[in-house]
Biotite code that builds the C-alpha atoms (Angstrom):
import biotite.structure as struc

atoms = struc.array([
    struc.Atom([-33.138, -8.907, -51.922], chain_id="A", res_id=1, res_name="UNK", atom_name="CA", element="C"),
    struc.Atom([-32.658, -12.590, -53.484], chain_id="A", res_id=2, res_name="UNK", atom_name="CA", element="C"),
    struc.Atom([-32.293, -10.555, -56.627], chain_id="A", res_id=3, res_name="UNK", atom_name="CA", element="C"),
    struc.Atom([-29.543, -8.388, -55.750], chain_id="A", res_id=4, res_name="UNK", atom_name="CA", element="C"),
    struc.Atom([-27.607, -11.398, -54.256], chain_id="A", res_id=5, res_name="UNK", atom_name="CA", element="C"),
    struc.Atom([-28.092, -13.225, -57.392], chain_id="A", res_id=6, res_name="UNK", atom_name="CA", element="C"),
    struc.Atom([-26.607, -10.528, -59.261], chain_id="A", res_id=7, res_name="UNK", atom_name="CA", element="C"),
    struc.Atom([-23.737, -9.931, -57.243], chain_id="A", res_id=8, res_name="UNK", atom_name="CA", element="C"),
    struc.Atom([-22.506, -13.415, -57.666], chain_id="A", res_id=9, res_name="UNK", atom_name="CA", element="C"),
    struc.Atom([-23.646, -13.542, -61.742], chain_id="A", res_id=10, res_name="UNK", atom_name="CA", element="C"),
    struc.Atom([-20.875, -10.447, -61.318], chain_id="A", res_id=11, res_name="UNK", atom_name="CA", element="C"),
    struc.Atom([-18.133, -11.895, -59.644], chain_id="A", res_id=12, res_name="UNK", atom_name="CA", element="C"),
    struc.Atom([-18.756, -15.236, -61.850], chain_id="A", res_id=13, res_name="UNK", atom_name="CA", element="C"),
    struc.Atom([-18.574, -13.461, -64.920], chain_id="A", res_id=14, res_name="UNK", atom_name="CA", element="C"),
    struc.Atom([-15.383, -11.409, -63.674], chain_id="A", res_id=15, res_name="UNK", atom_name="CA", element="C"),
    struc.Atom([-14.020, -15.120, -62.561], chain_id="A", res_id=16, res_name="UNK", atom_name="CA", element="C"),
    struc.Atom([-14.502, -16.272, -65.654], chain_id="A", res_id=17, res_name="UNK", atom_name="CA", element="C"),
    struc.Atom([-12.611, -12.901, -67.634], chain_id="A", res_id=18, res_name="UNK", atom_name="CA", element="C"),
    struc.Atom([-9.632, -13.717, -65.474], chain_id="A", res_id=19, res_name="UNK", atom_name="CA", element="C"),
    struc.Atom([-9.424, -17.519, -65.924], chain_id="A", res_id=20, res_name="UNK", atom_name="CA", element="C"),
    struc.Atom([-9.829, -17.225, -69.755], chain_id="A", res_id=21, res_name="UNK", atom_name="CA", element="C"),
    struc.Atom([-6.812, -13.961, -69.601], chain_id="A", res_id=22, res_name="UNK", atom_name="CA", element="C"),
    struc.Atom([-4.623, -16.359, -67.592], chain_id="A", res_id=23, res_name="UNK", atom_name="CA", element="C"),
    struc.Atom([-5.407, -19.624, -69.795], chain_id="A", res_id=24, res_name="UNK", atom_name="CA", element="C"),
    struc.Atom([-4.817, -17.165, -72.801], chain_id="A", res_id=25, res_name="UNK", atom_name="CA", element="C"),
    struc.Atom([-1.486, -15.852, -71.280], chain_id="A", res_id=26, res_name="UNK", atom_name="CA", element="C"),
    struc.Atom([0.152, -19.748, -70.480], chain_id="A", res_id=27, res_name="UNK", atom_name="CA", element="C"),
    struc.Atom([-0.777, -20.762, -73.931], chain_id="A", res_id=28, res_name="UNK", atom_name="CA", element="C"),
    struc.Atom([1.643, -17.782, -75.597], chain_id="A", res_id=29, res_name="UNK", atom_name="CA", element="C"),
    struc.Atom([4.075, -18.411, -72.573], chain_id="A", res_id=30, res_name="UNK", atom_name="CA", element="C"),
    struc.Atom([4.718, -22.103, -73.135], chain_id="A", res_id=31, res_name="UNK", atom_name="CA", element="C"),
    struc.Atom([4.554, -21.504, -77.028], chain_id="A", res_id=32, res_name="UNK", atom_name="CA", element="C"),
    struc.Atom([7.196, -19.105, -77.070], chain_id="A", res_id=33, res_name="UNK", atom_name="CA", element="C"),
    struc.Atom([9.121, -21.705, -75.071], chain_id="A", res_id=34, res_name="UNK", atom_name="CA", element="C"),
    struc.Atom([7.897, -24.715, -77.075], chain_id="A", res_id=35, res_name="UNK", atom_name="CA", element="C"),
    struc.Atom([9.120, -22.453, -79.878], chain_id="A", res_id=36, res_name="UNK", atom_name="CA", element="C"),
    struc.Atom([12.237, -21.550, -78.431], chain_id="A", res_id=37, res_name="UNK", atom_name="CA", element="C"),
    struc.Atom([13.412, -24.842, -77.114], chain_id="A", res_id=38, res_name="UNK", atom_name="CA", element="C"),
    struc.Atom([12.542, -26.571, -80.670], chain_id="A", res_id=39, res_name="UNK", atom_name="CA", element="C"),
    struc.Atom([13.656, -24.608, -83.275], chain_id="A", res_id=40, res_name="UNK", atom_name="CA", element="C"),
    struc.Atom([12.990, -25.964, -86.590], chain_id="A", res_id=41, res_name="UNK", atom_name="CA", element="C"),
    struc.Atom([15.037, -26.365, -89.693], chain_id="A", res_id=42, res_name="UNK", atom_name="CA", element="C"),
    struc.Atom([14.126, -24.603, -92.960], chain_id="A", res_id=43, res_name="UNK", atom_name="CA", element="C"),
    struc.Atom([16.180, -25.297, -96.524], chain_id="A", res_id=44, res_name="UNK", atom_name="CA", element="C"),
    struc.Atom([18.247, -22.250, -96.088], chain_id="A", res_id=45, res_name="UNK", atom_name="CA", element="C"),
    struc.Atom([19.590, -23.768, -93.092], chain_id="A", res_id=46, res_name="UNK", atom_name="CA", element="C"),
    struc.Atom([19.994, -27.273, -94.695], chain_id="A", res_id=47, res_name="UNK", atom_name="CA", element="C"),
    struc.Atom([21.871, -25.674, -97.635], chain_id="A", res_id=48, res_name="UNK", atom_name="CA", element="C"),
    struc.Atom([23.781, -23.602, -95.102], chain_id="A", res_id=49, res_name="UNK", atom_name="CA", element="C"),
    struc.Atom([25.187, -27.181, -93.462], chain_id="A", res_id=50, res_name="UNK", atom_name="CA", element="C"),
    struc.Atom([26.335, -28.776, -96.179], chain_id="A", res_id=51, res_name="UNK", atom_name="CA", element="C"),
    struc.Atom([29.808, -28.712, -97.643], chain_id="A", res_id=52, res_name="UNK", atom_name="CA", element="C"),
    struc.Atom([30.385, -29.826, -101.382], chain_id="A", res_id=53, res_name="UNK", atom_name="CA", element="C"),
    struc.Atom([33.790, -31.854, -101.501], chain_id="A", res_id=54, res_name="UNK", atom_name="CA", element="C"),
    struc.Atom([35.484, -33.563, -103.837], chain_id="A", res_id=55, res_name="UNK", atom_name="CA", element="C"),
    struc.Atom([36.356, -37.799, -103.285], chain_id="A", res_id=56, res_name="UNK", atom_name="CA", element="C"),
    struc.Atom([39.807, -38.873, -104.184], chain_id="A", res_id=57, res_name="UNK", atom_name="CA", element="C"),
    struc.Atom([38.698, -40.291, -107.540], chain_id="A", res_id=58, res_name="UNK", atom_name="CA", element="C"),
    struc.Atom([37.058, -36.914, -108.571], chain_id="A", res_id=59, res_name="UNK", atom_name="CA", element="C"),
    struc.Atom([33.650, -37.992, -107.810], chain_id="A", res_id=60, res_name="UNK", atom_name="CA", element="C"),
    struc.Atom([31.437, -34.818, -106.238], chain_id="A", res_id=61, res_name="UNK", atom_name="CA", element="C"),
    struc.Atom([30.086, -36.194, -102.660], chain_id="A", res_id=62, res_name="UNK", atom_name="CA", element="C"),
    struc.Atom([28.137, -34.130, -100.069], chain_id="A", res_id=63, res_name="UNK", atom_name="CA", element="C"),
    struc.Atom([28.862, -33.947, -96.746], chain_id="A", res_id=64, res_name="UNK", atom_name="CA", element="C"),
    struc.Atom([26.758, -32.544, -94.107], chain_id="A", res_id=65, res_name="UNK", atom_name="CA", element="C"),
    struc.Atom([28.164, -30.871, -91.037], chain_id="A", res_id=66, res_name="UNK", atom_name="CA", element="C"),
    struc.Atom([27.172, -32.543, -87.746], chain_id="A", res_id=67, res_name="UNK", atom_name="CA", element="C"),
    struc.Atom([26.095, -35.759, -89.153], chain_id="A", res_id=68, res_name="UNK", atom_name="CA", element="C"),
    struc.Atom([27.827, -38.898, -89.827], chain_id="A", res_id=69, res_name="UNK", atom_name="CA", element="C"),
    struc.Atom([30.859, -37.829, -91.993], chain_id="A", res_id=70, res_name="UNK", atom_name="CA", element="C"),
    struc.Atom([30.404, -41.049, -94.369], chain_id="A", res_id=71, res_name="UNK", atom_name="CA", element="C"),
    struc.Atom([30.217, -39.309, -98.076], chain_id="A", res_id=72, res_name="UNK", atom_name="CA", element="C"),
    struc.Atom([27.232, -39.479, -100.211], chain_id="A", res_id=73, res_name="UNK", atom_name="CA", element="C"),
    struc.Atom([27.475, -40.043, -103.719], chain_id="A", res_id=74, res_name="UNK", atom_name="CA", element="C"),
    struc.Atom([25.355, -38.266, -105.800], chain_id="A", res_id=75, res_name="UNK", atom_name="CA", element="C"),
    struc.Atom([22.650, -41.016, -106.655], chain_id="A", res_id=76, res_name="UNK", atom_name="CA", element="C"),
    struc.Atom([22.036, -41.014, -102.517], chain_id="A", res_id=77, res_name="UNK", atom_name="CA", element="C"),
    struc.Atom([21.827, -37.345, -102.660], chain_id="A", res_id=78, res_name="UNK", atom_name="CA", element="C"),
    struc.Atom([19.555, -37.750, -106.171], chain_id="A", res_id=79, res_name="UNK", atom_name="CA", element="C"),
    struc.Atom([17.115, -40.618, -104.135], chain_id="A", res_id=80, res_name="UNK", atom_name="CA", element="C"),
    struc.Atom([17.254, -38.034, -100.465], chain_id="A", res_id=81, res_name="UNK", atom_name="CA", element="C"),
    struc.Atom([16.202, -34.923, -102.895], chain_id="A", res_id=82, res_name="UNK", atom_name="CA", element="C"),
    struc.Atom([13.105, -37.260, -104.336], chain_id="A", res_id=83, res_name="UNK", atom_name="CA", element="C"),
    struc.Atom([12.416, -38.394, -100.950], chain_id="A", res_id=84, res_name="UNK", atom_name="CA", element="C"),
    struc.Atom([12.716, -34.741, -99.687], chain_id="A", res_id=85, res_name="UNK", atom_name="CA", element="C"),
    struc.Atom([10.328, -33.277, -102.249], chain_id="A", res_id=86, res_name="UNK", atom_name="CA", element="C"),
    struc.Atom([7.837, -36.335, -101.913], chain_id="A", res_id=87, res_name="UNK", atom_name="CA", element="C"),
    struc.Atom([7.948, -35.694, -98.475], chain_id="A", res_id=88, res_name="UNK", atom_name="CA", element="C"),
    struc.Atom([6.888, -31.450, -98.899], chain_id="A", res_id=89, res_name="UNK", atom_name="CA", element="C"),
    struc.Atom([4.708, -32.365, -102.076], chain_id="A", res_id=90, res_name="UNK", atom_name="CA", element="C"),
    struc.Atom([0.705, -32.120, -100.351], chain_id="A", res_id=91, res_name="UNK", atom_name="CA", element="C"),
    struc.Atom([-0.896, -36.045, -101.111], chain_id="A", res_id=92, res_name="UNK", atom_name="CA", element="C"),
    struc.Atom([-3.575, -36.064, -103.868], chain_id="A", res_id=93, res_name="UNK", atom_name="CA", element="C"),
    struc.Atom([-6.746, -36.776, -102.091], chain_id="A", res_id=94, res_name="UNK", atom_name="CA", element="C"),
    struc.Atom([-8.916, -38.468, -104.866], chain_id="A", res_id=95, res_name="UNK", atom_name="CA", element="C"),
    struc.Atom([-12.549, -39.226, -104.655], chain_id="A", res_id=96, res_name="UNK", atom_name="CA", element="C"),
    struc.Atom([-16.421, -39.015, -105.543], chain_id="A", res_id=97, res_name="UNK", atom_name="CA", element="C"),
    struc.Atom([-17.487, -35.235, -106.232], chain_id="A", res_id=98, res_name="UNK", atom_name="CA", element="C"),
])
């Protein structure tokens, strides 16, 4: 009798437990997709799509980028940003002991 009772509650502990880890399962793809959908990130083709090439009064080439401040960069800024851009995406070299 004590047996039977035992496993009637091992049952409805193990069913608990399906449920809990479906629903835990479930919010963690429902608030990624949002996550995901209220930040959107930025990849280079979208970068490159937001920027306009013009041309300064003296006939210097300057880059402009939509949306930001609309001060002109001269091209050693944009040659120091695309350094510090591919620094930035470059994985660090991890030295040490083998």
């Amino acid at each position: 009798m004590a047996g039977s009772r035992r496993d009637a509650v091992l049952r409805r502990l193990k069913r608990t437990n399906r449920l809990l880890l479906a629903g835990s399962v479930a919010l963690s793809a429902l608030l990624a997709g949002a996550a995901a959908e209220t930040f959107k990130g930025r990849n280079e083709e979208h970068r490159a799509a937001q920027r306009k090439r013009v041309t300064s009064p003296a006939g210097q080439r300057v880059t402009r980028l939509r949306g930001a401040s609309q001060q002109p960069v001269s091209p050693r800024q944009e040659e120091e940003l695309a350094t510090l851009e591919r620094e930035r995406r470059e994985p660090p070299v991890i030295s040490g002991a083998s």
